[in-house]
C-alpha positions in Angstrom: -11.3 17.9 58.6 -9.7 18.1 55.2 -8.4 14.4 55.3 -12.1 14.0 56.3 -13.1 15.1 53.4 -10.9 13.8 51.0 -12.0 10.2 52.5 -15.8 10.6 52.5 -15.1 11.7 48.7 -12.1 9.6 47.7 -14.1 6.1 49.4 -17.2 6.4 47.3 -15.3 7.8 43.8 -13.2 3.8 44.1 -16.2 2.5 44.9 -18.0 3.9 41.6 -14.9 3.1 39.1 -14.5 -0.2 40.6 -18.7 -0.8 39.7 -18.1 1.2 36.5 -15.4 -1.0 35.6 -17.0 -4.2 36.6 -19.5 -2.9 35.1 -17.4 -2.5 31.7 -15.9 -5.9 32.0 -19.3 -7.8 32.5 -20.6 -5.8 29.1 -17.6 -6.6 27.0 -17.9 -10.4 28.2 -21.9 -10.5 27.4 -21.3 -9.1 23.9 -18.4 -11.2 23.2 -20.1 -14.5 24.6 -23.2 -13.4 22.3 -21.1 -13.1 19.2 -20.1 -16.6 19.7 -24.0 -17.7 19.4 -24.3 -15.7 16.3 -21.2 -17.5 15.5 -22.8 -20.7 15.3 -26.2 -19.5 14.1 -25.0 -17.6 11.1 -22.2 -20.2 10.2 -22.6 -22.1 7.0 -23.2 -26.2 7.1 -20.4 -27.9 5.6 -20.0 -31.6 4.0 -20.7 -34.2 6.3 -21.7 -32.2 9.2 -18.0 -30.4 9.6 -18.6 -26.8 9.5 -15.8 -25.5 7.2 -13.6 -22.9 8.8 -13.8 -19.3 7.9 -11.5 -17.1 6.5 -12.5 -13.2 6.0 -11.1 -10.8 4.7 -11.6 -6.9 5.6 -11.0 -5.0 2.4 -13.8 -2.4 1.9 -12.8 -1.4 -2.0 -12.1 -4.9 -3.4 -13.4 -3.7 -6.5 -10.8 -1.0 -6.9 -8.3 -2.6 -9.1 -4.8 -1.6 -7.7 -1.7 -3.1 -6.6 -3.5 -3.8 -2.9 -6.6 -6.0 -4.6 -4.0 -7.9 -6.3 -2.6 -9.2 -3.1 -6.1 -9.7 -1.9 -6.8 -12.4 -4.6 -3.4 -13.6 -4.8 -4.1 -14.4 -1.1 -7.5 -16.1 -1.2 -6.3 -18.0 -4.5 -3.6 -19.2 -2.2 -5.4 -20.6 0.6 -8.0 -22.2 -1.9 -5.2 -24.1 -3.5 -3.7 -25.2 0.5 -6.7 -25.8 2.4 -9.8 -27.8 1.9 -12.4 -27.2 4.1 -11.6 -23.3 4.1 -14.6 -20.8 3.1 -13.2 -17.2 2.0 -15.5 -14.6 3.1 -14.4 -10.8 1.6 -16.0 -7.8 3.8 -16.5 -4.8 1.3 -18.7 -2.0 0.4 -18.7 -2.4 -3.1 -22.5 -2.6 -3.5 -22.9 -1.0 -7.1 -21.4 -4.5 -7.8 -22.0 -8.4 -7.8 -20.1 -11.1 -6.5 -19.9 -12.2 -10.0 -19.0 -8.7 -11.5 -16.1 -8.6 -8.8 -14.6 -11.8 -9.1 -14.7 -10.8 -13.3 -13.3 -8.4 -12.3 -10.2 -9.7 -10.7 -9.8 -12.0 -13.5 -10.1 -9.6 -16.1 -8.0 -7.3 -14.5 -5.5 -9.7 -12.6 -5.5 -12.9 -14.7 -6.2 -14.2 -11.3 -9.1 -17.2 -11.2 -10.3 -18.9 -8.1 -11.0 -22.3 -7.9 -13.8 -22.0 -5.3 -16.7 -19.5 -4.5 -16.3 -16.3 -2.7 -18.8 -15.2 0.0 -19.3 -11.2 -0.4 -20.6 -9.9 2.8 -21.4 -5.8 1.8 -21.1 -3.2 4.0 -23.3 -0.5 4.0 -21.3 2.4 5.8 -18.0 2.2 4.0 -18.2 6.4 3.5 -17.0 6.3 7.5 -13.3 5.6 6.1 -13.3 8.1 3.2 -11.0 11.0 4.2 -13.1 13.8 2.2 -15.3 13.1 5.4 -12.7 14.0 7.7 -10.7 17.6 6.5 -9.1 18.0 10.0 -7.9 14.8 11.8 -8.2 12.9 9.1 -6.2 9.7 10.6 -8.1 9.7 13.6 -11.7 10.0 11.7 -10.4 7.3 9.5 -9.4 5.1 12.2 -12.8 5.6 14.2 -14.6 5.2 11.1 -13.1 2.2 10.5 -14.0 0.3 14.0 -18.0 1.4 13.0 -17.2 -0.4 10.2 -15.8 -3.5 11.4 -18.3 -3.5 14.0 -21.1 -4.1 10.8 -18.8 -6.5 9.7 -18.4 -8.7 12.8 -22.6 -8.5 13.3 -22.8 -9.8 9.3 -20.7 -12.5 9.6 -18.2 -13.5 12.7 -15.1 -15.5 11.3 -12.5 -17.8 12.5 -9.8 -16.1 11.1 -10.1 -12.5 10.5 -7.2 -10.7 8.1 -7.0 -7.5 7.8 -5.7 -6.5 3.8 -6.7 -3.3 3.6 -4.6 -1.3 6.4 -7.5 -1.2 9.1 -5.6 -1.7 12.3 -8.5 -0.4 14.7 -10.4 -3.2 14.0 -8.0 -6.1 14.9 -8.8 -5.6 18.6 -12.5 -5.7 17.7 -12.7 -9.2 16.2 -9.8 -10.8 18.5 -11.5 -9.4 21.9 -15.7 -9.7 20.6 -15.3 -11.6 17.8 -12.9 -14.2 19.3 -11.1 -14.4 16.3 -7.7 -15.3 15.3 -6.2 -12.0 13.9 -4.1 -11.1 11.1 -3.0 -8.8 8.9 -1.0 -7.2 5.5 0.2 -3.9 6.1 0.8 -2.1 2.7 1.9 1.1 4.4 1.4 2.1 7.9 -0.8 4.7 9.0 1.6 6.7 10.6 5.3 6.3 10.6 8.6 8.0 12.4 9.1 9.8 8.6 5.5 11.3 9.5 6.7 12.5 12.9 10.0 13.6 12.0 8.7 15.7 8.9 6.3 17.8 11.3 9.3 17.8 14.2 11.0 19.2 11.6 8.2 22.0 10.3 8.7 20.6 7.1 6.3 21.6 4.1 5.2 18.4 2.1 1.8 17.1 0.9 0.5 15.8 4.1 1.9 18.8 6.2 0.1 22.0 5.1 2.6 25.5 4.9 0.1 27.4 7.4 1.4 24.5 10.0 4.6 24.8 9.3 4.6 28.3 9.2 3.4 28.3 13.0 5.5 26.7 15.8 2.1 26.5 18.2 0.0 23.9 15.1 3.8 22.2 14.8 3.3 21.4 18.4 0.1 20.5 18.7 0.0 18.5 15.6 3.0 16.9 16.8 1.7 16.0 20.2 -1.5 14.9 17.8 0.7 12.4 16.0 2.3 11.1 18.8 -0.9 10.2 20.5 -2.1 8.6 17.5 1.1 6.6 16.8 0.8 5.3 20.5 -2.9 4.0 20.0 -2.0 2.9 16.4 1.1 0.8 18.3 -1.5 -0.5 20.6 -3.9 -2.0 18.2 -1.5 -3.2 16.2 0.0 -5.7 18.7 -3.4 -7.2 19.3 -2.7 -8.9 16.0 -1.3 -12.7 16.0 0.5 -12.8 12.7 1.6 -9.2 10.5 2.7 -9.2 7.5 4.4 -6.2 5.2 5.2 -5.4 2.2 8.7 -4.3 2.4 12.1 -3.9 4.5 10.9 0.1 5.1 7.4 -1.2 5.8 8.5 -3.8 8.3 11.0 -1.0 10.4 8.3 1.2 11.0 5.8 -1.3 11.6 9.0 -2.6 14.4 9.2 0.7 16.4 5.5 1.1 16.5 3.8 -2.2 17.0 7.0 -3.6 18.7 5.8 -7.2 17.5 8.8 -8.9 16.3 8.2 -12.3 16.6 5.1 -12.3 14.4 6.3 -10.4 12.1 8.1 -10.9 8.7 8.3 -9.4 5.1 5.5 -10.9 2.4 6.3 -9.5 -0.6 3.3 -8.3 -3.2 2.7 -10.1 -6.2 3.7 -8.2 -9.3 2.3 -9.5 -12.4 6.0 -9.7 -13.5 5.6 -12.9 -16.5 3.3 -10.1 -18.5 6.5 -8.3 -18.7 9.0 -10.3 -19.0 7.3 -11.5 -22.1 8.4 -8.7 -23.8 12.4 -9.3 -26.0 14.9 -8.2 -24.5 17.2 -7.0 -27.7 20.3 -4.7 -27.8 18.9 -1.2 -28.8 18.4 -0.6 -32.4 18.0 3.6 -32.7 20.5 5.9 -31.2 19.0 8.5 -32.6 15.7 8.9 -30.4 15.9 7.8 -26.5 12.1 7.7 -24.4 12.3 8.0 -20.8 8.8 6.6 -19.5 7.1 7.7 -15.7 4.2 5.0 -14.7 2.0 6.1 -11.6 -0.8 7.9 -10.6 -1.2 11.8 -10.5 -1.3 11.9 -7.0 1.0 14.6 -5.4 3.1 12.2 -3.2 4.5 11.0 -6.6 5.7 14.0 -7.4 5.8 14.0 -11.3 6.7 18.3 -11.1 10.5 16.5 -10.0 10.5 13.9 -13.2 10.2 17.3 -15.2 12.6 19.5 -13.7 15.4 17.1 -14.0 14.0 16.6 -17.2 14.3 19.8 -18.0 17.8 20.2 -16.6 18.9 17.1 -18.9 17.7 18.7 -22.3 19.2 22.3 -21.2 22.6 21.0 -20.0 23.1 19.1 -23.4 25.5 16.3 -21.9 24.7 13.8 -24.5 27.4 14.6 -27.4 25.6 14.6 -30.6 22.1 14.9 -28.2 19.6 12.0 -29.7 16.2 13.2 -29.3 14.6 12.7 -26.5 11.0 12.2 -24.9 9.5 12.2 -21.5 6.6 9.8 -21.4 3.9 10.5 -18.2 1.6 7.3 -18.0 -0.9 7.0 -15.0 -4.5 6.8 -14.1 -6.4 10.2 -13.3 -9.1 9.0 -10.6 -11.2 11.9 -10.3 -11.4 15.7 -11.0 -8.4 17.0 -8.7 -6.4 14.6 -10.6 -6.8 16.1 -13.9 -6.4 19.6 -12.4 -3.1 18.3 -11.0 -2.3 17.4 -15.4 -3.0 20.7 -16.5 -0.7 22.3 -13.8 1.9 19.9 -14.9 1.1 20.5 -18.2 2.0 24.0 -17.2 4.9 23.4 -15.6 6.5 22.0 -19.3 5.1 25.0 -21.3 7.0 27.4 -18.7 10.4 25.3 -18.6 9.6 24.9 -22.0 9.8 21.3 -22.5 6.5 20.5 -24.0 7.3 19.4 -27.0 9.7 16.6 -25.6 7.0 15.8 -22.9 4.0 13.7 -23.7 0.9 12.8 -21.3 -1.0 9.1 -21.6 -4.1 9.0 -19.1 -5.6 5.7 -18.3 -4.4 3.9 -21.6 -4.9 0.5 -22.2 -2.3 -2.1 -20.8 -1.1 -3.4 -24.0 -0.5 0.4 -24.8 1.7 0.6 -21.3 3.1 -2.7 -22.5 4.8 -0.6 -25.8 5.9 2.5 -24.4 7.8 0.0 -21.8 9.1 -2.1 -24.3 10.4 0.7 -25.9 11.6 3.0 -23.3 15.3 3.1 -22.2 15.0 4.9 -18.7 12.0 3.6 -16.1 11.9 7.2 -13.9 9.9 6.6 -10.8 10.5 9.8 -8.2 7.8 9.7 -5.2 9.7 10.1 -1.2 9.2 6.5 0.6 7.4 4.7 -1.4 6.5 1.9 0.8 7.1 -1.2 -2.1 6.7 0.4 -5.6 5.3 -2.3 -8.0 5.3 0.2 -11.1 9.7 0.1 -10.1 9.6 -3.7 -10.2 7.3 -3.5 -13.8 9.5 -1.0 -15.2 12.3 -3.3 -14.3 10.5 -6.5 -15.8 9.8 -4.9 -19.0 13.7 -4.1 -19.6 13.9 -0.4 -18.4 16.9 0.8 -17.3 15.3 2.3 -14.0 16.3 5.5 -12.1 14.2 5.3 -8.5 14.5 7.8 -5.3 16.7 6.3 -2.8 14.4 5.8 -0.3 11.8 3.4 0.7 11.0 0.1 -1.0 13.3 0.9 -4.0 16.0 1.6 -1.7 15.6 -1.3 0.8 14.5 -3.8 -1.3 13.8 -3.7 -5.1 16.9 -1.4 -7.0 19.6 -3.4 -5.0 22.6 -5.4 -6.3 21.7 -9.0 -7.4 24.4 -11.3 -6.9 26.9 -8.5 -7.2 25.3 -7.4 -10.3 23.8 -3.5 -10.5 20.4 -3.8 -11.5 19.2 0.0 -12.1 19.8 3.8 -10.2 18.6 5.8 -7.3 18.8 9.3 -7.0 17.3 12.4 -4.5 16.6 15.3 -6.1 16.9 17.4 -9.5 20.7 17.4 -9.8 21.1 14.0 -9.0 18.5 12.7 -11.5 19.5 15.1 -14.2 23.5 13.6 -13.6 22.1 10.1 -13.7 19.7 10.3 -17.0 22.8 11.9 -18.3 25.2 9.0 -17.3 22.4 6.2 -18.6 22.3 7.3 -22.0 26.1 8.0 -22.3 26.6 3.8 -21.1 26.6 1.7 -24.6 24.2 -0.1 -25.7 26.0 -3.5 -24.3 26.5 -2.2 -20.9 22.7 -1.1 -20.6 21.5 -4.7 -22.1 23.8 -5.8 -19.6 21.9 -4.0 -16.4 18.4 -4.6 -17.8 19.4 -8.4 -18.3 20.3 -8.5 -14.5 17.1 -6.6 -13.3 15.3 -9.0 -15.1 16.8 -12.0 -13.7 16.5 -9.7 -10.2 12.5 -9.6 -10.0 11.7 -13.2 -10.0 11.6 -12.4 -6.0 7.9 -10.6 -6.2 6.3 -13.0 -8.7 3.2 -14.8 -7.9 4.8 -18.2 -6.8 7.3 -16.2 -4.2 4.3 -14.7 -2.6 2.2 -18.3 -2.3 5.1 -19.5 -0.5 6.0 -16.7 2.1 2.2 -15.7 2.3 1.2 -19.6 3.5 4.7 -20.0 5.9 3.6 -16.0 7.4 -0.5 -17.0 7.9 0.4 -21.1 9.0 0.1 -19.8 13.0 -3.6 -19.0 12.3 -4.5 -22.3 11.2 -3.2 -23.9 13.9 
């Protein structure tokens, strides 16, 4: 009676799924088919009836001026040089701005000008990728938010090829499966890494894993078992991409174990603006009796500036200098918004109670050619932020003739502070101690020997200059335009 049972139910459940799934199948093969029409009705005429191929672009801030825009121009600059009958489409929800103001913009800001016309297609719900709209499962609202998002896109304007620049993965599958796209994509840092995982394995407090989590071994676990469902979906959508670039050595291992797409795969490095730098004389120091140290990022917490000014702090106290020069701690960065600033005034803080603040000076959003001087004139570049994924302010600091001191980790690790043809070509430390030491040994080298580290960090940094990244970015995305 009970196998009975179990058939009369079991029979007409496989019957449903299989329908359901059919079902599924036909829907995704109706849409996908009716894409292709809008395809062909919204694609623009080209010269002598050959339609000219589309290239878009999925970067949602375009406007926003960073180091991740500058590959973004670098990279449609790139394929306007190469390629004729190639239109560059950019998907973004800029809308407070023209086409014109944004490709000012770029040139303004970059020194980057295009020798064709951009088409701007904006997107109106670019708020579904903000994480303020998401204060628990952030990633995962994100990564949603994002395939809403693509899914406007690809109903605006279905490409040919379709690159992701922005660190979207979620909607690969959406333009390679509906949009019948070729896919590819720059990954700048990946949404979730083994680091990620192993920090909350670990109950480890950081910026991006909350004390009250860490302080209880049942939200370890379940945010754990969180990650590692999102890692395994993030993997997935991931491999649907034909061609992947990234930004660094520590970029391209993680994007290895998760995606596990290897042969498609291969290191693109950024384009640092590094000839606006290297501009600047590189002379033998004339005053030993005032040394600046100079920090250039944003005050964001992953860059953790309250490090630069404990070991700071340390340096002055210890006195390991001999006849102790003066010295200065220059903070340069951008303040985006109001929890930045807040994040200055506790820094600000921090100096009066270690009492360093009259050796430690704070320059908010200045003026490049201000940045320019403090560089030129710096000895030590101090750049202290866990796993930085590249670091273009590293390879700047190095450009300008900085004797740099980086953590030993990520990009500056792997890739950027690493011997050049035998040569040393800057530091890496950890924590307090070690950066404290190092400071210590940097201005105790002479003046020679320092000239003689800058000159080979210099010579070092030609690797991430525009020109290296036309070349690897054209041999990486050749696959698509076959």
């Amino acid at each position: 009676a009970c196998f009975r049972l179990l058939c009369s139910l079991l029979i007409p459940a496989l019957f449903l799924s299989g329908i359901l799934c059919v079902g599924s199948v036909a829907l995704l093969w109706g849409t996908r088919l009716w894409i292709q029409r809008r395809r062909k009705q919204l694609g623009p005429a080209g010269k002598a009836g050959k339609r000219p191929l589309l290239v878009a672009f999925f970067h949602p801030y375009c406007n926003a001026g960073g180091g991740g825009e500058r590959v973004l121009w670098c990279a449609v600059r790139t394929l306007q040089k190469k390629y004729k009958n190639v239109t560059c489409v950019v998907y973004t929800g800029d809308r407070d701005a023209t086409g014109e103001d944004i490709i000012e913009g770029a040139f303004r800001r970059f020194n980057i000008k295009l020798t064709h016309p951009v088409k701007f297609v904006f997107l109106e719900k670019r708020y579904l990728v903000e994480a303020s709209l998401y204060p628990h499962f952030t990633l995962l609202g994100q990564s949603l938010g994002s395939v809403f998002l693509g899914w406007e896109a690809l109903l605006k304007c279905v490409p040919d090829i379709y690159i992701d620049s922005m660190g979207y993965a979620f909607t690969l599958p959406l333009f390679k499966y509906l949009g019948g796209c070729r896919v590819g994509c720059y990954v700048h840092y990946p949404t979730i890494s083994t680091d990620m995982l192993s920090v909350v394995r670990n109950q480890d407090t950081r910026f991006n894993n909350a004390a009250f989590i860490t302080n209880n071994p049942l939200f370890s676990k379940f945010k754990l078992v969180y990650y590692y469902l999102f890692a395994f979906l993030y993997g997935l959508v991931g491999s649907c991409s034909d061609v992947v670039m990234v930004n660094s050595s520590w970029t391209l291992n993680h994007i290895l174990a998760l995606w596990r797409a290897g042969a498609c795969t291969s290191v693109v490095y950024p384009p640092c603006d590094v000839q606006t730098f290297l501009d600047i004389p590189l002379e033998e120091e004339k005053s030993t009796t005032e040394y600046s140290i100079v920090s250039v990022s944003q005050f964001r917490p992953e860059k953790d500036h309250p490090l630069q000014i404990r070991a700071f702090a340390k340096l002055l106290k210890e006195k390991r200098l001999g006849q102790q020069p003066s010295l200065k701690l220059i903070l340069i960065g951008g303040c985006r918004n109001q929890q930045d600033e807040e994040r200055v005034n506790n820094l600000k803080c921090l100096c009066e109670e270690l009492g360093v603040s009259n050796n430690v000076m704070f320059r908010i959003n200045i003026p490049f050619e201000e940045l320019k001087k403090h560089l030129a004139e710096a000895t030590i570049g101090l750049h202290t932020m866990w796993n930085e994924h590249f670091g273009i302010g590293v390879v700047e600091c190095m450009a300008a003739g900085t004797v740099i001191l980086a953590h030993n980790s990520g990009g500056p690790k792997l890739d950027i502070v690493v011997p050049y043809e035998g040569r040393i070509t800057g530091f890496l430390a950890e924590n307090e101690d070690n950066y404290a030491e190092t400071m210590a040994y940097i201005l105790s080298l002479s003046p020679e020997k320092r000239l003689e580290i800058r000159e080979n960090a210099r010579q070092s940094v030609h690797r991430f200059s525009d020109q290296h990244f036309e070349e690897t970015f054209l041999l990486s995305v050749e696959p698509l335009f076959k």
